[in-house]
Structures are given as C-alpha cells and as structure tokens.
C-alpha positions in Angstrom: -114.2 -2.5 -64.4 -111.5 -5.3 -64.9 -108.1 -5.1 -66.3 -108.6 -7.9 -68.5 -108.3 -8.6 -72.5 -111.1 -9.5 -74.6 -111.1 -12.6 -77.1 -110.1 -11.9 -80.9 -112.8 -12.8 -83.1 -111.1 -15.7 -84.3 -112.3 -18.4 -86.3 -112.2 -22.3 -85.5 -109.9 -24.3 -87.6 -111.0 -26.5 -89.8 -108.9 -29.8 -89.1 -110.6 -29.4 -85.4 -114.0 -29.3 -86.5 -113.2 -32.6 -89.0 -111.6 -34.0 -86.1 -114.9 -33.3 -83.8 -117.4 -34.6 -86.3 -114.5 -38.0 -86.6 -115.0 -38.1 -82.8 -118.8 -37.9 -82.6 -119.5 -40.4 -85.3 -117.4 -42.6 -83.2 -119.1 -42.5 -79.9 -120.9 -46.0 -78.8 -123.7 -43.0 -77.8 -124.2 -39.8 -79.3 -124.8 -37.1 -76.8 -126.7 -34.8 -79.3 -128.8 -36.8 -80.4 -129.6 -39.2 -76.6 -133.0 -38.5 -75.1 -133.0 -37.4 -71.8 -134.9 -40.8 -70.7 -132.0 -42.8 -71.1 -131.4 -44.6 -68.1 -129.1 -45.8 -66.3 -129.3 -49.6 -66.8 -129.3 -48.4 -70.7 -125.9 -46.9 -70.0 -124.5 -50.0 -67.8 -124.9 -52.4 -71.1 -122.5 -50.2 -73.4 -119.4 -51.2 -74.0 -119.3 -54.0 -71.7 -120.0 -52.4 -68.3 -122.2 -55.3 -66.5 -122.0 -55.7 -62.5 -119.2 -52.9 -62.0 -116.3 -54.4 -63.6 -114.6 -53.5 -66.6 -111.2 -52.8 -67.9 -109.6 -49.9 -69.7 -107.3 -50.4 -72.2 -103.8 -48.1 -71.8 -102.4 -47.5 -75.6 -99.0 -47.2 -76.5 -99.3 -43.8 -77.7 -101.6 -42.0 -75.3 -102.4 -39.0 -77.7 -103.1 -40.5 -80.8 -106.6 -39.6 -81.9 -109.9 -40.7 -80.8 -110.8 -43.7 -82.5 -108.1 -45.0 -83.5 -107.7 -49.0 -82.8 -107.3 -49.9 -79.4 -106.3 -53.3 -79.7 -103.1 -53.2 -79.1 -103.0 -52.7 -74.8 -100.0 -52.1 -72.5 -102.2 -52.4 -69.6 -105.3 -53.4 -67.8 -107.2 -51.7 -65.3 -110.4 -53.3 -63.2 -112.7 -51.3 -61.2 -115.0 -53.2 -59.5 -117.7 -51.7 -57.1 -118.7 -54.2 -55.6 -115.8 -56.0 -54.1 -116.7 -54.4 -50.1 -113.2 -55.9 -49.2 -111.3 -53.4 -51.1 -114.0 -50.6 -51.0 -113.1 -50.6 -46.9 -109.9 -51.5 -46.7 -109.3 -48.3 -45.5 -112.0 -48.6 -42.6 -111.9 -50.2 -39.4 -115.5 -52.0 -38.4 -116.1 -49.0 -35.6 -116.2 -46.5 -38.5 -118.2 -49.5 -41.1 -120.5 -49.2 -38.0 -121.0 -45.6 -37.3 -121.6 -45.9 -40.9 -124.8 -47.5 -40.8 -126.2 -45.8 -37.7 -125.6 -42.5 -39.3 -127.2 -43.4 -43.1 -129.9 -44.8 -41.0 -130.5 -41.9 -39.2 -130.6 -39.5 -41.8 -133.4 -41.0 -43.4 -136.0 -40.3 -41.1 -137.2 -37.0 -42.0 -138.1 -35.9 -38.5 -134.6 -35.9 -37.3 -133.5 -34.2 -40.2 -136.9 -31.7 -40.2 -135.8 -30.8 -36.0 -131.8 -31.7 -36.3 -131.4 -28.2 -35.2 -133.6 -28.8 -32.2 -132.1 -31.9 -31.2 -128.7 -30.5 -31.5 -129.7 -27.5 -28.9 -131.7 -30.3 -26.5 -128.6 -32.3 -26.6 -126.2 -29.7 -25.6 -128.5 -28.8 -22.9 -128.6 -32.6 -21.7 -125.1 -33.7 -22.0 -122.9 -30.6 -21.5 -120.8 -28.7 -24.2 -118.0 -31.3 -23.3 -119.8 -34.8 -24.1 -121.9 -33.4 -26.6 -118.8 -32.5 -28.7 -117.5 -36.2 -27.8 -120.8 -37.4 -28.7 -121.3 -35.5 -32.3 -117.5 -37.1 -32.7 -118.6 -40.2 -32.5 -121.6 -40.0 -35.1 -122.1 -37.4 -36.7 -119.4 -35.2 -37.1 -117.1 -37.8 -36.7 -118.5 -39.3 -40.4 -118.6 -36.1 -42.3 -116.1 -33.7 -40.9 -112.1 -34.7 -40.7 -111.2 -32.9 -37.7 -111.2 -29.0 -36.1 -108.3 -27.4 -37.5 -105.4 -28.2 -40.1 -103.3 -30.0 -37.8 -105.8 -32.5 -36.8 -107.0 -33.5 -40.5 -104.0 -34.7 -41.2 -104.2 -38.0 -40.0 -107.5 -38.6 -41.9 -106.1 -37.3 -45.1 -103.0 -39.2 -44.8 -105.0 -42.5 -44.7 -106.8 -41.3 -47.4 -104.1 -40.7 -49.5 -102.3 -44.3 -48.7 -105.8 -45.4 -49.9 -105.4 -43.8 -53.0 -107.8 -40.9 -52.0 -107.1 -36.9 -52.2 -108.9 -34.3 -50.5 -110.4 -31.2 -51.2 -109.9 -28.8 -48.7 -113.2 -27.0 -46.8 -113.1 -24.6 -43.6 -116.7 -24.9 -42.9 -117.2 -22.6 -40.1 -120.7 -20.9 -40.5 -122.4 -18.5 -38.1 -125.3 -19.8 -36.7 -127.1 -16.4 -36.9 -131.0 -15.5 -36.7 -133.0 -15.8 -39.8 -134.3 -12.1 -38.9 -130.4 -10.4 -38.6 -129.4 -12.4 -42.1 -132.5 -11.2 -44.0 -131.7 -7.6 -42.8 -128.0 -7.9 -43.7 -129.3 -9.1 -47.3 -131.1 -6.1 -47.5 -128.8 -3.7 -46.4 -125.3 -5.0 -48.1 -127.2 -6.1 -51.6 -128.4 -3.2 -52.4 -126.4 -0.2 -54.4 -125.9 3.1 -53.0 -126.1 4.3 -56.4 -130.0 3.0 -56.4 -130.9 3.7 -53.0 -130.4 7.3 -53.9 -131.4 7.8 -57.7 -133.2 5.1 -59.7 -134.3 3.0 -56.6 -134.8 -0.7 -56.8 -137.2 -0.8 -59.7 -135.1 -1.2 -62.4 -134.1 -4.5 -61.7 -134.8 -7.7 -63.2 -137.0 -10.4 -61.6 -134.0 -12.9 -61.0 -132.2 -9.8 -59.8 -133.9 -8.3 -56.8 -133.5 -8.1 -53.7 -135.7 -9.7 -51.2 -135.5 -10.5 -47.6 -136.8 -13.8 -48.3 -133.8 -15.0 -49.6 -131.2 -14.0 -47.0 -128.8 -16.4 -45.7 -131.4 -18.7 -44.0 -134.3 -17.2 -44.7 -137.6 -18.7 -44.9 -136.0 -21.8 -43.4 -134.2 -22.4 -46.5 -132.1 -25.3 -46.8 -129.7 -24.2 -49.7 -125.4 -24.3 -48.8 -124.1 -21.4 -47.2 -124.1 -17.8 -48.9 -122.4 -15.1 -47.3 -124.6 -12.7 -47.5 -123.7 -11.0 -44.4 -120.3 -10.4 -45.6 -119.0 -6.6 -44.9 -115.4 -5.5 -45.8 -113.6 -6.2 -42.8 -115.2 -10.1 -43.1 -114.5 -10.6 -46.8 -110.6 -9.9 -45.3 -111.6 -12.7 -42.3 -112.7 -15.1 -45.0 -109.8 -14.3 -47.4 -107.8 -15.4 -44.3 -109.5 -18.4 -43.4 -109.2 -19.6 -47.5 -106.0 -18.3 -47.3 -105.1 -21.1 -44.2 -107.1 -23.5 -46.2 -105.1 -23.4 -49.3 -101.8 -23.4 -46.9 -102.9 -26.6 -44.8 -104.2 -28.5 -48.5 -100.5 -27.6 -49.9 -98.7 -28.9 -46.6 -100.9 -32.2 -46.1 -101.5 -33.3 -49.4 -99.8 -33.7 -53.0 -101.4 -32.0 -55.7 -104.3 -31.2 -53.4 -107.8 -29.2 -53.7 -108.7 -26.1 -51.7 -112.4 -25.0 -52.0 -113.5 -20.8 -51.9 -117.1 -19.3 -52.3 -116.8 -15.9 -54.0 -119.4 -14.6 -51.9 -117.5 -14.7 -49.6 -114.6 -12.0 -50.7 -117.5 -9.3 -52.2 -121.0 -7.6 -50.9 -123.5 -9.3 -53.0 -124.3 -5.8 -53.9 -121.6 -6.5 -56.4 -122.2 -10.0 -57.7 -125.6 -9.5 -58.2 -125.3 -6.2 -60.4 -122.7 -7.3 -62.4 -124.8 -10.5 -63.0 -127.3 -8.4 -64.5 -124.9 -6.7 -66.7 -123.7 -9.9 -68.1 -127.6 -11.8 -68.0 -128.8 -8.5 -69.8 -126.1 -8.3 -72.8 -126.0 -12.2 -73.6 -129.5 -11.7 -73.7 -129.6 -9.0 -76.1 -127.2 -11.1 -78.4 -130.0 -13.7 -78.5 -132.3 -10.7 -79.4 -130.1 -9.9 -82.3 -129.9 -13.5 -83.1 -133.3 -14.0 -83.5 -133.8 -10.9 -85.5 -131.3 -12.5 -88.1 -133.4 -15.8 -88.2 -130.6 -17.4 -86.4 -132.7 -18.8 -83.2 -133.6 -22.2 -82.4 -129.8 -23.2 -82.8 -127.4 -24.1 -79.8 -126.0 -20.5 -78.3 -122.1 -20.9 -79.6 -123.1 -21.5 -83.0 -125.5 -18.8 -83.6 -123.8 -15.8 -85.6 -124.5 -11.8 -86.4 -123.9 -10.7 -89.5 -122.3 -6.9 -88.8 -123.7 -5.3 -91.1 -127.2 -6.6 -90.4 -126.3 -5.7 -86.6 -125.1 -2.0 -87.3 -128.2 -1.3 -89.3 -130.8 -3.1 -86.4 -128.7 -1.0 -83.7 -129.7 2.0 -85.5 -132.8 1.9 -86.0 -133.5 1.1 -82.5 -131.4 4.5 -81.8 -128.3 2.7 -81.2 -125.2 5.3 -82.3 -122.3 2.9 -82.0 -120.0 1.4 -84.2 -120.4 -2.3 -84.1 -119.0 -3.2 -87.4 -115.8 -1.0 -87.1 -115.2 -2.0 -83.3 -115.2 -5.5 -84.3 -113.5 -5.4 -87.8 -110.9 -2.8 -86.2 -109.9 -5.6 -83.3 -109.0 -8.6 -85.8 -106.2 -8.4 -88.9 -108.5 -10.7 -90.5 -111.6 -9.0 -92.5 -114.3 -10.1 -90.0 -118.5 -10.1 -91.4 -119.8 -12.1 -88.3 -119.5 -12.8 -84.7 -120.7 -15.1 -82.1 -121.4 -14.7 -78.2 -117.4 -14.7 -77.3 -116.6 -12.0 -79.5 -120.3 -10.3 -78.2 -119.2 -10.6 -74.7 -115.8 -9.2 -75.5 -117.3 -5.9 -75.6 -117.4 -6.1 -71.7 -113.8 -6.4 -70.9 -113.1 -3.3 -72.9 -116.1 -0.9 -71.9 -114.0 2.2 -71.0 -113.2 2.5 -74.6 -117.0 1.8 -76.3 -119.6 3.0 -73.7 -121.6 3.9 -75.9 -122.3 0.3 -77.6 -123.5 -1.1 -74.4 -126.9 0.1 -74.5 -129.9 -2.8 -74.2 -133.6 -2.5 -75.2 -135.6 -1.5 -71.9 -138.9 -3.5 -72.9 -140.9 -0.9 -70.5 -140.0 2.5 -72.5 -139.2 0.6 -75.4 -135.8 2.0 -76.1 -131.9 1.5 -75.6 -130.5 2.2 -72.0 -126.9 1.7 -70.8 -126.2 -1.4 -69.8 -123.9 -0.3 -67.0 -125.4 2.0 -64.2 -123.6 4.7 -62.4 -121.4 2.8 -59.8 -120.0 5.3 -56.8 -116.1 5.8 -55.5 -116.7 3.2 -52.8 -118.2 1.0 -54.9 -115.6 1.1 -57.4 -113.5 0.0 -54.5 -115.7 -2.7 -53.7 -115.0 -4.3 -57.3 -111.3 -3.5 -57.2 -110.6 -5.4 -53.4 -113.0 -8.3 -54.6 -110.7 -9.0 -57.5 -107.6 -8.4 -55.5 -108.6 -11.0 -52.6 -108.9 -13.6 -55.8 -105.5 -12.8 -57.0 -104.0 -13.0 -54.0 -106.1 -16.5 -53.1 -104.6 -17.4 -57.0 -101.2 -16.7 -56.1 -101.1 -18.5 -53.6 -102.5 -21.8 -54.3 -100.2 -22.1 -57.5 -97.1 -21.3 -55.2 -98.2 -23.8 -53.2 -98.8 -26.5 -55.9 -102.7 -26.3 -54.6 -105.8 -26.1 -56.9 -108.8 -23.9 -56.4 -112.1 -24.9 -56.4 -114.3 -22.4 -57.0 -117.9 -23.3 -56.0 -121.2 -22.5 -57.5 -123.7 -20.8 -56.1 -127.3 -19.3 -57.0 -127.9 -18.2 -60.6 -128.7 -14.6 -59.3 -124.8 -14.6 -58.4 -123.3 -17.6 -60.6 -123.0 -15.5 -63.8 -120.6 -12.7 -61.9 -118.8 -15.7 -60.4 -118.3 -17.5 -63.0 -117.0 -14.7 -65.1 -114.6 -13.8 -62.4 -113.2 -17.5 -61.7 -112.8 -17.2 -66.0 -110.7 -13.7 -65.6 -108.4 -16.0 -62.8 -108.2 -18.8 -65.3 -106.9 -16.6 -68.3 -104.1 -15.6 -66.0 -103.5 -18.7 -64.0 -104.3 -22.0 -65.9 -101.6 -21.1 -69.0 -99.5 -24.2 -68.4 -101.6 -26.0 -65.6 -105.4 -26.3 -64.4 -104.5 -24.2 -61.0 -108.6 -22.8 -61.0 -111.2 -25.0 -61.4 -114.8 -23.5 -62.1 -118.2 -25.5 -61.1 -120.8 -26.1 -63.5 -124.2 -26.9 -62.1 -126.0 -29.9 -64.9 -129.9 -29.0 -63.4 -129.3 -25.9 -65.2 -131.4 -25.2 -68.1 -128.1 -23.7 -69.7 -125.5 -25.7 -68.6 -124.5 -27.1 -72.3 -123.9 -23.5 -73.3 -121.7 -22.2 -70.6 -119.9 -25.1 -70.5 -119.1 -25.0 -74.4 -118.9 -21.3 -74.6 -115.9 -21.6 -72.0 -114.3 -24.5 -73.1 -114.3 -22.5 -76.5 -113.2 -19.3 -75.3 -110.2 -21.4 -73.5 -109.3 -22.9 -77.1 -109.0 -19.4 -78.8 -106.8 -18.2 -75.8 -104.6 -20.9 -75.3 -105.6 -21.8 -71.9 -106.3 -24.8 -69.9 -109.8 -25.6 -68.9 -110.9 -27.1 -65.6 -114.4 -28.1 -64.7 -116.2 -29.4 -61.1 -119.5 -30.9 -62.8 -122.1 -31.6 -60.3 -125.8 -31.6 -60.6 -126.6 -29.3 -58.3 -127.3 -28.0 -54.8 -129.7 -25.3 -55.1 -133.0 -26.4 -56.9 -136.1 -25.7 -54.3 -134.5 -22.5 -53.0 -134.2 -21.8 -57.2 -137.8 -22.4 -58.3 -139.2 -20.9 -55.0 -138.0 -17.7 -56.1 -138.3 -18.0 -59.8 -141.9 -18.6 -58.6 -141.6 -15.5 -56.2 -140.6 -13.0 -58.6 -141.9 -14.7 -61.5 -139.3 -15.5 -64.3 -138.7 -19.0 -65.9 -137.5 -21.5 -63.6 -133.7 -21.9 -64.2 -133.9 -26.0 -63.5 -134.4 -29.0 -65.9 -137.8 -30.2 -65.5 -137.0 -33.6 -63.9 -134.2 -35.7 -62.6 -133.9 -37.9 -66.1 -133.6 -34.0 -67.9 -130.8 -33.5 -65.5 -128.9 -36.9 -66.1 -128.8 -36.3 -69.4 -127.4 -32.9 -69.2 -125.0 -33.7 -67.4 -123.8 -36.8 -69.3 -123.9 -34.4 -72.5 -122.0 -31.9 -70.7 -119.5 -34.5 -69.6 -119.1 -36.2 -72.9 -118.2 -33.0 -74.3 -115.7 -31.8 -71.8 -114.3 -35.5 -72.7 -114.2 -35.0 -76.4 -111.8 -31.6 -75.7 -109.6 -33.3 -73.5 -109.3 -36.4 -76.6 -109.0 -33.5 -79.1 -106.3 -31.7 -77.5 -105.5 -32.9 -73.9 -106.0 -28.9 -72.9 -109.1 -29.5 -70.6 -109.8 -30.9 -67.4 -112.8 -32.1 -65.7 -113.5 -33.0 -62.0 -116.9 -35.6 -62.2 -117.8 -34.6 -58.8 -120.9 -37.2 -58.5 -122.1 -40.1 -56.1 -124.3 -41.4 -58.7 -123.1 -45.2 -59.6 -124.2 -45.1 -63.4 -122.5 -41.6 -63.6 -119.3 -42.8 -63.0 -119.2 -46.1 -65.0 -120.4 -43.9 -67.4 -117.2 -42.0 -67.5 -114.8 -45.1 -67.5 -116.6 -46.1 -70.5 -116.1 -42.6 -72.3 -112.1 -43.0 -71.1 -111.7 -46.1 -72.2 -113.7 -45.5 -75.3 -111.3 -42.4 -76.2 -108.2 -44.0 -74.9 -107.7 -41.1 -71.9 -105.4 -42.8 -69.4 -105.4 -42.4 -65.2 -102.3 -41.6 -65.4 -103.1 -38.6 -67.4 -104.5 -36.7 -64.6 -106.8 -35.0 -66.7 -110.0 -36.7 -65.6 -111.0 -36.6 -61.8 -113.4 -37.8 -59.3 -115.0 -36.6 -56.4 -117.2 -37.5 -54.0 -118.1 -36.3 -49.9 -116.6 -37.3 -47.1 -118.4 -40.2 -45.2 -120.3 -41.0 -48.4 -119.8 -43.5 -51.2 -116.7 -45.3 -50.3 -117.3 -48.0 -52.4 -117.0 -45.8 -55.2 -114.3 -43.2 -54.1 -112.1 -46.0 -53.1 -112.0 -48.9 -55.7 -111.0 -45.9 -58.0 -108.2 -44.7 -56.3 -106.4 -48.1 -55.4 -107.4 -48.7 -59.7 -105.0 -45.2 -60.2 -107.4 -43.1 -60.8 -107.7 -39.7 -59.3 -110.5 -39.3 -56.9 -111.1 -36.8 -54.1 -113.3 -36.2 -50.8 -114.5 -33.3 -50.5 -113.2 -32.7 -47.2 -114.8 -30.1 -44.7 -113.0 -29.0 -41.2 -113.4 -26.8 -38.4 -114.6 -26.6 -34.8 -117.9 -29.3 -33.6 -119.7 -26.1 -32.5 -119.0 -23.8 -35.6 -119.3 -26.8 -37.6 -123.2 -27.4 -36.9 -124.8 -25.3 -38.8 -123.1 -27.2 -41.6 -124.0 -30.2 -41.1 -127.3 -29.1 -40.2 -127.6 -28.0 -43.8 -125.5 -31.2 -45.2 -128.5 -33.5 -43.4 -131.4 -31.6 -45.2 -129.8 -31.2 -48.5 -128.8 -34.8 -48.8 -132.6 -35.5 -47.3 -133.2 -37.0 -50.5 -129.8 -39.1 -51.2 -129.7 -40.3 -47.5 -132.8 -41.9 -48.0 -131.4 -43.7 -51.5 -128.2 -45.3 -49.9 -129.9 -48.5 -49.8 -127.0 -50.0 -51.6 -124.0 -48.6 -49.7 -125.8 -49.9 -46.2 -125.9 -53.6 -48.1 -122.5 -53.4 -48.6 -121.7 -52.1 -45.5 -123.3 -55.0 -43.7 -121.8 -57.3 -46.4 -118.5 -56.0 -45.7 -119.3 -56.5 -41.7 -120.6 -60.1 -41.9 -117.4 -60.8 -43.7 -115.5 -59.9 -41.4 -117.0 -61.6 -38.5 -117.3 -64.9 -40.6 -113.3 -65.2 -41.5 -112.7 -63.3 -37.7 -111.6 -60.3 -39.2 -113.9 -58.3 -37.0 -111.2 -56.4 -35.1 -109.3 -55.3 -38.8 -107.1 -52.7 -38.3 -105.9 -50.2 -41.5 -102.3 -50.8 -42.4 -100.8 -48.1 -44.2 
C-alpha cells in the first residue's frame, strides 16, 4: 500500500528516560498527576503570571538542560495583554470599529441561526456589486484578507511589520445542496470492492457510511469536508493548494500554507484505511490486556512474543510474530510496543498473513485488509503522489504545510499519511506540521506515540494543537451509530488535555530541541500558560521551535503583543472570492457561535483602545510601517 519503512523495535535510552523523570520532578505543575479542574486563575498564579505580564529569562547557553539555574539572564522579555496601545498598533480606528460591530453581531444567535438567509435577502436587496462592497466592509472584510494572492499581500505585509505571520487558506467552498452532498457521500465513500461482494455490513459503527453525514448534511455546522471530491477535483484542489503554497512562499518569510487531505482522495479511501489502522491498534490493546498489561498509558504497554505467538495460535492465528519481530532487529528482542505493532502495516506485502483481527460476530481471525480493486489501487497511489508533490513543493519554497484535522472516521488515515510525509520531509527541518485535536479522548496517546516514533527515526516533530472543531457533528454520530463518544466529557477535561499534551511536546523540545509545536489557541490562560512552561525550561523566541496561532479578525490583543515581544505567532489567514467565500464564513459564524458570544474581553479593550484615542486626539491614527 505505501512505500514506506517500518520502525526498528528499538529501545529508549536510558540517560533520556533519567533526563525525563529530572524534567518532571522539576515542573512548578506536574501534568500527570494535575486534575482536569484546574482552572485557569489556578494556572495565572504560577510562576509569577498575575495581570498578563511577565518576563522570560534568555540563558547564556540555550541548550543546557531543563532545570538548570536560571539566574544568570542575558535578556528580558514582557508580554503584556493588556496594554490596547500596542495590541492595535497595527489597526486604524475604522477596522477597531468594524471590530465591535462584527463581535457584536455574532452573538446573537438569530443572525448566526439564518446568516445564510440574510446573506441571499441581501444580495437580492442590494445587488451582487454592493453586496460584495458591503460584506467588505464587515464581515468579510474582518475575517478574510482579500480574493486572490495578489491582493493579500498588503494585509500580510502589515502583519508581518507587526510581528505577525500568516498561514495561508484558499477557502473557496461550493455552496451546494444538502441533498447532491449526501448523495455524493454515498456514492464516492463507498468501495467497489463492497458494493459488489461483502456489502456494507462489515463495517464498523464509526466507519459507515451514512447520508447523514455528507458535506452539510443535516444542517451540520462542522468545517468543510470534501466529500464530493472525484479524481479530476482532487487534481483542481491539488492546484489550488498548490497556488497557495506558491503565494505563502512569495509574500511571506518562513510562512504557513494549510491543505485538507480530503481533499486530494475519495473518502472511500480515508475511511477504509482508517479502519485498518482503528482495527489493528485495537487488537494490540486486546493483546495487551490478555497479558495483564491494561489500565497503563498506550506507549508504555508491552507484549511479551512469546506470550503473543502462543495467544495468536490458539485463536487460529498461523503467523510468525516472534520471528518477524526478532528477524527485523540485530538486538535479541522479547517484547514490543504499539510502534513496533503498527510497523507490521508498512510492510504487509511481505507478512499477510499476520494481519488477521478477531471478528467479534463469528468469533475468529479475519484479514485485516479487504480486497482492494485495480482502480482503487490507483486511487491510493495518486492520493499519495498529490502529497509528495504538495511536499515538494512547499520545502522548495521555504513554506510549511499545515495539515488539518478532520473527523475521527478520517483523522486516523490522515494522520498516518501526514506521518509517511514527515519521515521523508522533516529530516533537517519541520517542513509538515500534523494537527492534533485536545477534545479527543486519545489525544495524550497519539501525541506521544508520534513524538516517540519521531525520536527512534531521527526526525523532526511538528504539531498544530487546537482543541477542536468538530464536537456536536462527533457525538451526533457516535450517538447515531452507537459507539463511544470520541470527546472529553466537558470543557475543563479538554483544558487539561490539552495542557498535558502541550507540556509534553514542551519537555521533547527541552530534551532534545528535535520537536516543534504550533499552540494554535485563542484561549488567554492557554497561552500564559505556555510562556510559563518556556520560561520555566529556558526555550527561547528566538528558537523558533514554539509557535502561536490564532484567526484572523480575532484576538489581537493576544496575537500581537507576542509578535512585537519576538515571538512567533501566526493568523490563520483564509482568502478567496466574497461570493465563493460565504459558505465559509457562514460556517466560521456558527462554529465560533459559542466564542463569539465570550469576547467580552476583547470588545472592552477594543472600546478602551478607542476612548484612548479620542481622549489624547489620536482618533484619526494611521499604521506606520
């Protein structure tokens, strides 16, 4: 299926693991051991964070190890969110305005509920022509930088004087029928292989295929999927990323470009190979628990081989675990983990006949991977050649890609792809960066299982964190097809996953400076939380190994106090025609439904920032840059 080599079953030094329990006794807050209740204003009172401000201490010798005194400074750096003069310094009092109308706009839920049916009235009323000039002026105008490549580059010069990057989006969507995206769901997510032998049966709950869940089906509010995606459009989109990663590399230094997988492959695709890979870990768990070793986190639960060979055959198993893993290493090998496990997958052709899983219906092995036909062969092999040639070009181009999540019925397929690009492409820089949703349930695990799997091959490992975009669309169909809801329980649950996966991510990057991490969150406490970990573990701006990202048109006062501090922070920064643009920000108003509603802060300062000016007659301010 993929030309790809798996991981040695190699074992962890032991100077790194000293050197990781050093770290963690160190911490002013263990992340193993936090509760998910901690709050906020808990985190603001560690290690000195009060009010916004707070200084980082640079050390003379950058990579020492963590904990190490940190007396001795060469430099001191204040970020202050609350200071509205330097948080919109970058903004003329038109935009500080347009500001406030739109935030108060979007928190009444009837526009947002009928903003599709205001959009159509308004066109109707005022003409293609003004409307455009209209949606300029407000809405479009606050979250969108402009209609094509050329005319974004104003914006993200300013930006950029401000101390502010961009991440690239083309975020052209069709506005088609909810009836015409179901049936394309239905139609391009299902096999041919199925439709004409084993049917639809076989798979999974989280797995199947439903109209329900097409592209705006049901009225659902989740970010675009393209789910009516053919071949000849997965070549349209490659082009449009393609453009995108050109226009990020010619406006910007060391700039982001954003792709959706989707996008380049039928979902027939993603979601069988999702299954594949769901199915197998889930068998290793299986296994684990036979051995007694459950209840522990994922990467640290072992199989014993011989214990494994013997279970297999019982069940009816006839491969060769033990010799397939002991033939692989020079070392004499007794036990594995889930890297070495899911190594097994990159080299099926040779040892077919060890991936078999229990089917809990007949209540004995299958294979693992059905019958795939020619074409859809085919299907796999122009999916992964789109990627490379998207890879290619963003590192010739000095650009980074930003590979975004998307539902968990796809996310384990694109998440294994976006690792097979990293193993190639992020040897001496982050050029890939994957995106790791916190409101997961099993966001600790992926995230350590990759930043592991990146240590054992020597590459560099590049994270989005974000908390996530998908979570009633999620547990509507968890409840649909009934299997356990993927999402944390609550808000505070997702907090602290989140921090815990951050903290770690942080440790890796303190350990060996080989990881990167983009903390792409508008949440206040999220952030000061990070500057304390930095500071904490001596991990510099300058470094460019920590990043920060936030939307356009939202939470300048965090976004650009950072930047002018030397930090590197981001917009995320979508483009593309007004009318093509709408159904995004259509969807941008009712995902951020919520957030909109919770900008209380950002309005104050806003209108702080505003009164300020009118009181010292800097009302008519003007950006120098």
């Amino acid at each position: 299926m993929f030309q790809v080599r798996g991981a040695s079953a190699l074992t962890r030094s032991g100077a790194d693991i000293h050197l990781r329990r050093l770290l963690s006794t160190r911490r002013l807050r263990s992340t193993s051991s936090a509760s998910p209740a901690t709050t906020g204003t808990e985190r603001q009172d560690d290690g000195g964070i009060r009010g916004g401000a707070w200084g980082v201490s640079g050390r003379t010798q950058p990579h020492g190890h963590p904990g190490t005194d940190t007396s001795s400074t060469t430099n001191e750096i204040s970020v202050d969110f609350e200071q509205t003069r330097e948080a919109y310094k970058s903004k003329d009092s038109l935009e500080l305005l347009r500001s406030l109308v739109v935030f108060k706009l979007c928190s009444y839920d009837f526009l947002v509920d009928k903003n599709k049916e205001i959009m159509d009235l308004g066109k109707k009323v005022l003409g293609q022509k003004a409307f455009n000039q209209f949606m300029k002026m407000t809405f479009y105008g606050q979250f969108v930088a402009g209609e094509d490549h050329r005319t974004i580059k104003p914006l993200i010069q300013k930006n950029q004087a401000f101390g502010v990057g961009s991440v690239l989006d083309y975020s052209v969507e069709e506005d088609i029928s909810e009836e015409t995206a179901e049936q394309k769901e239905m139609d391009l997510s299902v096999s041919s292989a199925e439709n004409e032998h084993i049917g639809m049966s076989h798979r999974d709950g989280k797995h199947k295929v439903h109209k329900q869940f097409g592209d705006q089906g049901g009225g659902a509010t989740a970010p675009r999927t393209y789910f009516h995606s053919d071949e000849a459009k997965c070549d349209r989109h490659m082009e449009t990323f393609i453009k995108c990663i050109k226009a990020s590399g010619g406006t910007s230094v060391d700039g982001f470009a954003a792709i959706k997988l989707t996008a380049l492959g039928r979902p027939q695709f993603l979601l069988q190979f999702s299954e594949v890979l769901v199915k197998w870990q889930r068998f290793f768990i299986f296994l684990a628990a036979q051995q007694g070793k459950d209840g522990t986190e994922t990467l640290d639960q072992r199989l014993e081989l011989t214990q494994l060979q013997e279970f297999v055959a019982k069940l009816g198993g006839k491969g060769d675990f033990h010799g397939w893993f002991t033939g692989k290493s020079e070392e004499s090998v007794e036990c594995i983990d889930m890297l070495d496990w899911n190594s097994l997958i990159d080299d099926r052709t040779k040892i077919s006949d060890l991936l078999v899983v229990p089917n809990t219906e007949l209540g004995e092995l299958e294979p693992l991977l059905k019958k795939f036909t020619v074409e859809e062969e085919e299907q796999m092999k122009r999916v992964l050649q789109r990627i490379d040639v998207l890879a290619k070009l963003a590192q010739e181009n000095g650009v980074r890609l930003m590979v975004d999540a998307e539902q968990t019925y796809f996310q384990p397929a694109i998440s294994r792809l976006t690792l097979e690009m990293q193993r190639i492409y992020n040897r001496e820089k982050p050029v890939i960066f994957n995106t790791y949703q916190c409101y997961l349930k099993e966001a600790y695990d992926n995230v350590t299982m990759d930043v592991e799997l990146s240590r054992r091959e020597g590459w560099q490992f590049a994270a989005k964190l974000v908390r996530g975009a998908y979570m009633y669309q999620e547990r509507d169909r968890a409840e649909e097809f009934g299997y356990e809801d993927p999402i944390n329980p609550d808000y505070e649950t997702t907090n602290w996953m989140y921090d815990r996966c951050l903290d770690y991510v942080l440790d890796e990057i303190a350990l060996n400076r080989n990881a990167n991490v983009m903390v792409a969150s508008h949440n206040e406490d999220t952030v000061k939380h990070t500057l304390m970990r930095m500071k904490q573990l001596g991990l510099l701006p300058t470094e460019n190994k920590v990043f920060f990202g936030q939307l356009l048109g939202m939470c300048d006062q965090i976004s650009f106090p950072l930047g002018q501090a030397g930090f590197p922070v981001y917009k995320y920064v979508p483009y593309g025609p007004v009318n093509e643009v709408m159904p995004y920000l259509s969807r941008r108003a009712q995902e951020n439904r919520g957030f909109m509603k919770g900008v209380q802060k950002e309005r104050e300062l806003l209108w702080k920032e505003l009164k300020r000016r009118l009181a010292t007659g800097d009302f008519l301010y003007r950006p120098v840059y």
